[in-house]
N, CA, C and O atoms as a GROMACS GRO file, in nm:
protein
  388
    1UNK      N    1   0.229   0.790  -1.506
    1UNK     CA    2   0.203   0.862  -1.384
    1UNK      C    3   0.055   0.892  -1.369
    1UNK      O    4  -0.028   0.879  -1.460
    2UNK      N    5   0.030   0.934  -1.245
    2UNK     CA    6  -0.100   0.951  -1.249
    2UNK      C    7  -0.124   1.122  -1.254
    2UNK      O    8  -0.072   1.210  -1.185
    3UNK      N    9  -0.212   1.130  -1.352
    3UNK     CA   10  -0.242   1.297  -1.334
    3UNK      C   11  -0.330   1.401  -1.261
    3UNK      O   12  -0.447   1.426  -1.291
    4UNK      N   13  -0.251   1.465  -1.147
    4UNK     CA   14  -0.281   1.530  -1.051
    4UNK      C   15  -0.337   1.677  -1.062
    4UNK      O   16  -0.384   1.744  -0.970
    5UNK      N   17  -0.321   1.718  -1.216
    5UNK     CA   18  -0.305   1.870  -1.267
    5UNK      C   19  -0.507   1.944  -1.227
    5UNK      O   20  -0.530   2.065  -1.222
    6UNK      N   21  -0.620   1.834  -1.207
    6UNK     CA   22  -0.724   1.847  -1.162
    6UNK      C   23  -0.757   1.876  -1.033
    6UNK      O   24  -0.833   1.965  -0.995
    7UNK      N   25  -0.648   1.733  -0.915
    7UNK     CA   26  -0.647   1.784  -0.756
    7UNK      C   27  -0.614   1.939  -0.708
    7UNK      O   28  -0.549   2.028  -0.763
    8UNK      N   29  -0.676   1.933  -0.601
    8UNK     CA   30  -0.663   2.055  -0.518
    8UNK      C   31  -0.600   1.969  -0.393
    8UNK      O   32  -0.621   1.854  -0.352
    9UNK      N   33  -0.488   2.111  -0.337
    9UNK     CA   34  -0.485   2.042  -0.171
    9UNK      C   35  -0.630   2.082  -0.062
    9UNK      O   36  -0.731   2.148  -0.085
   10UNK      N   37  -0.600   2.037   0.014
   10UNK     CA   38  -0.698   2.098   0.116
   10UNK      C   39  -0.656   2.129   0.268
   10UNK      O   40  -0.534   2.107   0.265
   11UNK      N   41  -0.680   2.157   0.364
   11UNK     CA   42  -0.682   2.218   0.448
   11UNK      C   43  -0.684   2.128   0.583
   11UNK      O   44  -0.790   2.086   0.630
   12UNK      N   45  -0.531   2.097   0.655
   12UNK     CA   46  -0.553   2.006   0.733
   12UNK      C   47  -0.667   2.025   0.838
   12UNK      O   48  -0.737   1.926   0.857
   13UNK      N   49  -0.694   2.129   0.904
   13UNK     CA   50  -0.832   2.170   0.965
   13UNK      C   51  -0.954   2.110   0.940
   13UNK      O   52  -1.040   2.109   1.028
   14UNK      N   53  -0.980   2.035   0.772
   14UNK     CA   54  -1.062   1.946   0.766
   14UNK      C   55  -1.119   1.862   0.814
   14UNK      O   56  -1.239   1.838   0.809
   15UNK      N   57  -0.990   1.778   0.893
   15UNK     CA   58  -0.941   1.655   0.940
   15UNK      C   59  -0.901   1.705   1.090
   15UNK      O   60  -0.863   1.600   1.143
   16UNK      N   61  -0.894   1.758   1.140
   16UNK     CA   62  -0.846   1.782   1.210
   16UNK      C   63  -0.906   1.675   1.369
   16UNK      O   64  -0.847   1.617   1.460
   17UNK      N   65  -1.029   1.692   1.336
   17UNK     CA   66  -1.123   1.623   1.458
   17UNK      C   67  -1.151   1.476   1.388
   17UNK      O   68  -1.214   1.389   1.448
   18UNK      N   69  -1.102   1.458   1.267
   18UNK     CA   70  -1.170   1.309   1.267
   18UNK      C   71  -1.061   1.195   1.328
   18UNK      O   72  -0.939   1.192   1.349
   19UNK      N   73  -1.175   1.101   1.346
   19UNK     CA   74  -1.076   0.983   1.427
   19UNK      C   75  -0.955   0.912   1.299
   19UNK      O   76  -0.992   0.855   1.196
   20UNK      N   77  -0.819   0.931   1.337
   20UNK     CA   78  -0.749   0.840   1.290
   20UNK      C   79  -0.640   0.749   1.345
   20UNK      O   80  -0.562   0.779   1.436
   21UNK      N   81  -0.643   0.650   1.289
   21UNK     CA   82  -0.517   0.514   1.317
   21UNK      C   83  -0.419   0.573   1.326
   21UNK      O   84  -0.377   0.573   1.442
   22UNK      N   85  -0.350   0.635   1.248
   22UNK     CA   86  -0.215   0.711   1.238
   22UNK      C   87  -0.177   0.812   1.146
   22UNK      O   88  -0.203   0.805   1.026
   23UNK      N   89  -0.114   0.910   1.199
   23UNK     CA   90  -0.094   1.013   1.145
   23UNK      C   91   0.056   1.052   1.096
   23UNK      O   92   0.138   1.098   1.176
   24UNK      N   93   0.080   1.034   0.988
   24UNK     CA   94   0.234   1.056   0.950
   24UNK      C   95   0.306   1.187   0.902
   24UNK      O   96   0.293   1.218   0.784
   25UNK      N   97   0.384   1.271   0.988
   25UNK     CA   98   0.448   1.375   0.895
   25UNK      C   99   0.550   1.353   0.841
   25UNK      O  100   0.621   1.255   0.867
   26UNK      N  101   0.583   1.457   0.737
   26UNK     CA  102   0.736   1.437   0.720
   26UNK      C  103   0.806   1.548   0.677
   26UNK      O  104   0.907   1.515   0.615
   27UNK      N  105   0.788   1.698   0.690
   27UNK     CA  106   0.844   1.794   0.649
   27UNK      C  107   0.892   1.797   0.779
   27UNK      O  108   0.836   1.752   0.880
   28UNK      N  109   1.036   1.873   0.767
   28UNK     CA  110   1.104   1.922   0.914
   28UNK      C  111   1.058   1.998   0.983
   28UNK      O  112   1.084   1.979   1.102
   29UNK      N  113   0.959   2.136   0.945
   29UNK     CA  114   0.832   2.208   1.027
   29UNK      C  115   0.754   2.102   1.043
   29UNK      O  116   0.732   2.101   1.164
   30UNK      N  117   0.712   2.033   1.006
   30UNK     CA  118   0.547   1.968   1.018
   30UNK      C  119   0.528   1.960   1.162
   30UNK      O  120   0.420   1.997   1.208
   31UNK      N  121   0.643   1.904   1.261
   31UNK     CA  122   0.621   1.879   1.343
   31UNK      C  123   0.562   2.020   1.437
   31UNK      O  124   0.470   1.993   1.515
   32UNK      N  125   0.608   2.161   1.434
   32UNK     CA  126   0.616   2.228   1.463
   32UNK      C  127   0.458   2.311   1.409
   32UNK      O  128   0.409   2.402   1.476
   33UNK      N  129   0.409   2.272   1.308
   33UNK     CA  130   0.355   2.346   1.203
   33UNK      C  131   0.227   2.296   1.187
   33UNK      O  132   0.140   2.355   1.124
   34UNK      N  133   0.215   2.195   1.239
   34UNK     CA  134   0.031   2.063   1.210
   34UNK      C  135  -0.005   2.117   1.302
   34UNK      O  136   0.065   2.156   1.396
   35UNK      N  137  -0.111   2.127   1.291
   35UNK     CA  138  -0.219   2.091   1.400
   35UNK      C  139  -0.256   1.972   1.445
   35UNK      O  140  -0.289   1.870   1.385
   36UNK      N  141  -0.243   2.006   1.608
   36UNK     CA  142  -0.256   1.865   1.682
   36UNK      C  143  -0.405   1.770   1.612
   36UNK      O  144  -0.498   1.814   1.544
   37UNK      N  145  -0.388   1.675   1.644
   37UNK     CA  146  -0.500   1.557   1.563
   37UNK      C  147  -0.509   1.451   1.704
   37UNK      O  148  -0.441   1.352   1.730
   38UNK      N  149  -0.644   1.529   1.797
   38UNK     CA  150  -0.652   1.444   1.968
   38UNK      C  151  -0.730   1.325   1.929
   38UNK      O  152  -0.780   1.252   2.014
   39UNK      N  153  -0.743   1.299   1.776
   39UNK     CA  154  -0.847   1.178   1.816
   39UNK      C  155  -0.765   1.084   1.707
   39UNK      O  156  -0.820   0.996   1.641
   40UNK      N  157  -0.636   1.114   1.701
   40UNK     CA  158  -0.520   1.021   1.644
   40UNK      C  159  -0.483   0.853   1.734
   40UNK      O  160  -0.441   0.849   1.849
   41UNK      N  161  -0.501   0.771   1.677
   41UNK     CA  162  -0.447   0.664   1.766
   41UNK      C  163  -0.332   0.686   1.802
   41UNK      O  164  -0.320   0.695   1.924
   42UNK      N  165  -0.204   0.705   1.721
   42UNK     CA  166  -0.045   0.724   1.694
   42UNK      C  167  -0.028   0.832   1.568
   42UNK      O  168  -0.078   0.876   1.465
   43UNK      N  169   0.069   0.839   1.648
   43UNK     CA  170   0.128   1.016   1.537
   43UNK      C  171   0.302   0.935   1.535
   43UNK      O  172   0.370   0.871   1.615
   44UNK      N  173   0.314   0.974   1.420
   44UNK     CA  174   0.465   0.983   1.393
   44UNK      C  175   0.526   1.066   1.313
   44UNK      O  176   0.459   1.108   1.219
   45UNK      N  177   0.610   1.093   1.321
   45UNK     CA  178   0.706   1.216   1.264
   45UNK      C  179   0.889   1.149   1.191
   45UNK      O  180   1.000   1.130   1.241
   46UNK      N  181   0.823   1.131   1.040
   46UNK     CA  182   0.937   1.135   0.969
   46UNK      C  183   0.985   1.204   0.887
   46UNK      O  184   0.957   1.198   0.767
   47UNK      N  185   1.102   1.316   0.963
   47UNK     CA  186   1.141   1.406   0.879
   47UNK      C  187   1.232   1.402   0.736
   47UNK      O  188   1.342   1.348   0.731
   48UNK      N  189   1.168   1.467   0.625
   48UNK     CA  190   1.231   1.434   0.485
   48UNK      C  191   1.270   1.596   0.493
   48UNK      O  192   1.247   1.678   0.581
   49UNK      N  193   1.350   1.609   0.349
   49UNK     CA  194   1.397   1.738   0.317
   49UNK      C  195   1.286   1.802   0.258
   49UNK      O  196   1.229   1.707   0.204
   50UNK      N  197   1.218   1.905   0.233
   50UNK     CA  198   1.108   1.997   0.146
   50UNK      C  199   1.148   1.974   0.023
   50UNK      O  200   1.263   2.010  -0.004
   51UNK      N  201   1.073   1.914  -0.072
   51UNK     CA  202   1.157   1.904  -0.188
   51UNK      C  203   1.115   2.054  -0.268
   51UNK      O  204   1.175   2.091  -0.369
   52UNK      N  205   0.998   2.135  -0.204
   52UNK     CA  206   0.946   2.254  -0.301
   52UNK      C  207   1.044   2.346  -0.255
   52UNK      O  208   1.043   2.452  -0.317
   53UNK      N  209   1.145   2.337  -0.146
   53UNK     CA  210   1.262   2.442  -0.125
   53UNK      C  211   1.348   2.432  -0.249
   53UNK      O  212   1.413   2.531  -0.281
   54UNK      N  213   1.356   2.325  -0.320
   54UNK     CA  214   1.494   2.300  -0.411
   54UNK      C  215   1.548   2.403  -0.469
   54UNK      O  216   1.454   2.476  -0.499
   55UNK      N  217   1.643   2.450  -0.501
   55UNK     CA  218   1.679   2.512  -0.618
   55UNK      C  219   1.702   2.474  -0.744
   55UNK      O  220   1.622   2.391  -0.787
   56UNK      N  221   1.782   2.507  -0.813
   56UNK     CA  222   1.838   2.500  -0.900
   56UNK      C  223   1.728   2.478  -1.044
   56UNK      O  224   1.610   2.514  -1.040
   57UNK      N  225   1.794   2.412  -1.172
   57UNK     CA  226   1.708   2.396  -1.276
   57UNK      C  227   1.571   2.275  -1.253
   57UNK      O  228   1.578   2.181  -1.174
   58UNK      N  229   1.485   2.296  -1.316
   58UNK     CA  230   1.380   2.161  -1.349
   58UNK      C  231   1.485   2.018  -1.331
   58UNK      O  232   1.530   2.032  -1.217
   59UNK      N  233   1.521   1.938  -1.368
   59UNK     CA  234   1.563   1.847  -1.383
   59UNK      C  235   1.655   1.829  -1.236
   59UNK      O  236   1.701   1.719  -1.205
   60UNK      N  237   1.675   1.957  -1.147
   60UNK     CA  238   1.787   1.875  -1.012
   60UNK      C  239   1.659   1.901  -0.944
   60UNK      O  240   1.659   1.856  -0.829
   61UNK      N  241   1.546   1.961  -0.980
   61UNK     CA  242   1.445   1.961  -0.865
   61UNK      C  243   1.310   1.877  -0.895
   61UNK      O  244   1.208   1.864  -0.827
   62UNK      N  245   1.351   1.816  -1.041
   62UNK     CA  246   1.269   1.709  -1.057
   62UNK      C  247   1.327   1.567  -0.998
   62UNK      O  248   1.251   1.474  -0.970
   63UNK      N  249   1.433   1.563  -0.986
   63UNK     CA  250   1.535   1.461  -0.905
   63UNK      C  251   1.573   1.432  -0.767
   63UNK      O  252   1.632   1.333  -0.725
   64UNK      N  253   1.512   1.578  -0.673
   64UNK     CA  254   1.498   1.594  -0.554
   64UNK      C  255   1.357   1.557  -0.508
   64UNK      O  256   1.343   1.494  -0.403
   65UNK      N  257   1.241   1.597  -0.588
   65UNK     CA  258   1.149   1.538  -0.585
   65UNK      C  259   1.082   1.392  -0.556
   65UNK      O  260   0.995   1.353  -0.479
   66UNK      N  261   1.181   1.316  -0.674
   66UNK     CA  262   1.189   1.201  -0.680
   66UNK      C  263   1.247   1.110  -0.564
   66UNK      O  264   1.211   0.997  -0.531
   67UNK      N  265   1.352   1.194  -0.510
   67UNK     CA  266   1.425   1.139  -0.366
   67UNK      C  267   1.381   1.114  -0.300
   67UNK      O  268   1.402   1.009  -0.238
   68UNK      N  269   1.284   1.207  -0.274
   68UNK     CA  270   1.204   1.256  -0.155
   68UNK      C  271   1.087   1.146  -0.126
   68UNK      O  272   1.040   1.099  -0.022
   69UNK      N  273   1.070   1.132  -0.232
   69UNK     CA  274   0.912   1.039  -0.300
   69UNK      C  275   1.012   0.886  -0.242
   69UNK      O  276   0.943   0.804  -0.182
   70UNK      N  277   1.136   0.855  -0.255
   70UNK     CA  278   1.143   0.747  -0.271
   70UNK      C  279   1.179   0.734  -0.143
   70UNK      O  280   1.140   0.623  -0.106
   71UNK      N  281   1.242   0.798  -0.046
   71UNK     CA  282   1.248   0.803   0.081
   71UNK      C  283   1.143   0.796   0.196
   71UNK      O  284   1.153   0.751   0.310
   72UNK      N  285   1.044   0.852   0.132
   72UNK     CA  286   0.881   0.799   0.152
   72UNK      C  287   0.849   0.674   0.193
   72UNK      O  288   0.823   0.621   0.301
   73UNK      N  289   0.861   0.632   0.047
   73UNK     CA  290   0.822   0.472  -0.032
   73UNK      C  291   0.877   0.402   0.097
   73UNK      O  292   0.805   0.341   0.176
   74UNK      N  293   1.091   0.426   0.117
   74UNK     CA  294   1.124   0.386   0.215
   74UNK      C  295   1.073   0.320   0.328
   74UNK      O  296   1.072   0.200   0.356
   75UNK      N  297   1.021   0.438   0.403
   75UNK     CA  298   1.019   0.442   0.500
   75UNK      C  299   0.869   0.353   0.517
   75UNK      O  300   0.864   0.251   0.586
   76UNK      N  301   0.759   0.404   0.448
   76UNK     CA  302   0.647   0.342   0.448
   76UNK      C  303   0.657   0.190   0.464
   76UNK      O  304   0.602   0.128   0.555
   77UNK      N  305   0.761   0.113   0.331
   77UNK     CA  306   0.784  -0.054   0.329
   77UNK      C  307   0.793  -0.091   0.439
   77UNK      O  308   0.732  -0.190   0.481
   78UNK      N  309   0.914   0.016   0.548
   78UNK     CA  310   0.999  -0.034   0.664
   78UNK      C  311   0.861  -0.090   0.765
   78UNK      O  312   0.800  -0.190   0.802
   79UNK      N  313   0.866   0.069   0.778
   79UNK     CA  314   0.730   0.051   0.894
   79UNK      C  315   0.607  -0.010   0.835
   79UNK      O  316   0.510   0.004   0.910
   80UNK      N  317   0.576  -0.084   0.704
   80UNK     CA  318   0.480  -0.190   0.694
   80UNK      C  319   0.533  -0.293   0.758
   80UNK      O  320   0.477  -0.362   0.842
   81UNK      N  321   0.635  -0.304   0.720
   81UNK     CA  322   0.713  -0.472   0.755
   81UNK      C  323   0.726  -0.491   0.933
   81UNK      O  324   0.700  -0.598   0.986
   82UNK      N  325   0.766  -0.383   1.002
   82UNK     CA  326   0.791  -0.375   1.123
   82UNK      C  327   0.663  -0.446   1.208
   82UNK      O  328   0.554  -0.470   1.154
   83UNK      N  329   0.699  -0.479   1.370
   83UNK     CA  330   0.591  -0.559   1.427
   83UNK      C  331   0.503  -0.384   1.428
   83UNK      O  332   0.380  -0.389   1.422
   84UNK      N  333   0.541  -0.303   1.433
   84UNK     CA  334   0.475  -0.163   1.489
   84UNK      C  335   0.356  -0.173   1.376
   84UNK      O  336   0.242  -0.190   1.421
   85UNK      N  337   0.372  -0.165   1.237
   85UNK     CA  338   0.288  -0.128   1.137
   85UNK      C  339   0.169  -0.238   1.094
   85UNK      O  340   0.071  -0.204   1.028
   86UNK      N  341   0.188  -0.357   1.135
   86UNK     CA  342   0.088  -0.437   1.136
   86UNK      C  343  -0.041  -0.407   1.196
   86UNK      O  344  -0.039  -0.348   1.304
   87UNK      N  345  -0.181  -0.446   1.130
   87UNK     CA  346  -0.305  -0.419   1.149
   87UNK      C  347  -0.359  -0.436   1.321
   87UNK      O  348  -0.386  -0.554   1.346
   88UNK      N  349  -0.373  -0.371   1.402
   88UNK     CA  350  -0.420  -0.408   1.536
   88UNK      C  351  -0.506  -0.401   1.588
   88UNK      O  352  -0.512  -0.384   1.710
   89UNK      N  353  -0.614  -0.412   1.501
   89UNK     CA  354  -0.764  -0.449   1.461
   89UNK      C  355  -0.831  -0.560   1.393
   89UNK      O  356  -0.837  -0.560   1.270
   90UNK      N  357  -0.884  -0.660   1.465
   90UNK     CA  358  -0.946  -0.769   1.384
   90UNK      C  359  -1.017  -0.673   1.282
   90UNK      O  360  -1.058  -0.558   1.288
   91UNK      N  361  -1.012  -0.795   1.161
   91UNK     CA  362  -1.059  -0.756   1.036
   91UNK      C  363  -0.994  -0.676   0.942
   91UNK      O  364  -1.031  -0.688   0.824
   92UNK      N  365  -0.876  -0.569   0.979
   92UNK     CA  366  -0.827  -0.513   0.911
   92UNK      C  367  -0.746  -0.556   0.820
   92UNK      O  368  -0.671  -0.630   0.885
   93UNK      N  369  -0.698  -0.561   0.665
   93UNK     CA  370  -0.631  -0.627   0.646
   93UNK      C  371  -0.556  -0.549   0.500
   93UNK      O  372  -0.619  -0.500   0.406
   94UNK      N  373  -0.437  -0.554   0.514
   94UNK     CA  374  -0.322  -0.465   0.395
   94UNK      C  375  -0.395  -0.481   0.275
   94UNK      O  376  -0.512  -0.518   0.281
   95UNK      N  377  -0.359  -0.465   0.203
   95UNK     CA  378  -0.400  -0.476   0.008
   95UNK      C  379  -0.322  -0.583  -0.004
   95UNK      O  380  -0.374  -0.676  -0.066
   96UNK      N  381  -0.186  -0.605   0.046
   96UNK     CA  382  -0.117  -0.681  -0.039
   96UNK      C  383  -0.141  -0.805   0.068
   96UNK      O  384  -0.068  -0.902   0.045
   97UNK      N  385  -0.242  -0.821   0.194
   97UNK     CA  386  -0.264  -0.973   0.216
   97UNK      C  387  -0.376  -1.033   0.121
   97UNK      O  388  -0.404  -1.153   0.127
   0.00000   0.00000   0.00000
């Protein structure tokens, strides 16, 4: 894994004004809860479950975690593969072309 125990989050307000291609949420507030981003090409909204709500012991909320992460992964492959997620900018080009 890669070790994160150094990162900090930061503050979507950062970002808020910079220009981006696309903007992805995915908490069920997010949509409700971001701050608008006007210099977004496309915004999309895919809602996942909070995995930091979980209950229970380490191990069902290390496993919800993991869900969550992989439902991600999901969704990300989909909408790479889709005509939508392809580069629509000469020159731009995936990692994996």
């Amino acid at each position: 894994g890669i070790d994160l125990s150094q990162h900090q989050s930061q503050h979507l307000d950062e970002y808020r004004d910079q220009p981006w291609d696309l903007v992805v949420t995915v908490c069920g507030s997010a949509r409700d809860a971001c701050p608008v981003f006007p210099a977004a090409r496309q915004t999309l909204h895919w809602p996942v479950p909070d995995p930091a709500e979980t209950g229970g012991e380490e191990p069902q909320q290390r496993a919800h975690f993991r869900a969550v992460r992989d439902q991600i992964r999901q969704r990300i492959e989909e909408w790479l593969a889709s005509p939508e997620g392809k580069p629509r900018s000469p020159g731009v080009r995936w990692p994996t072309e």
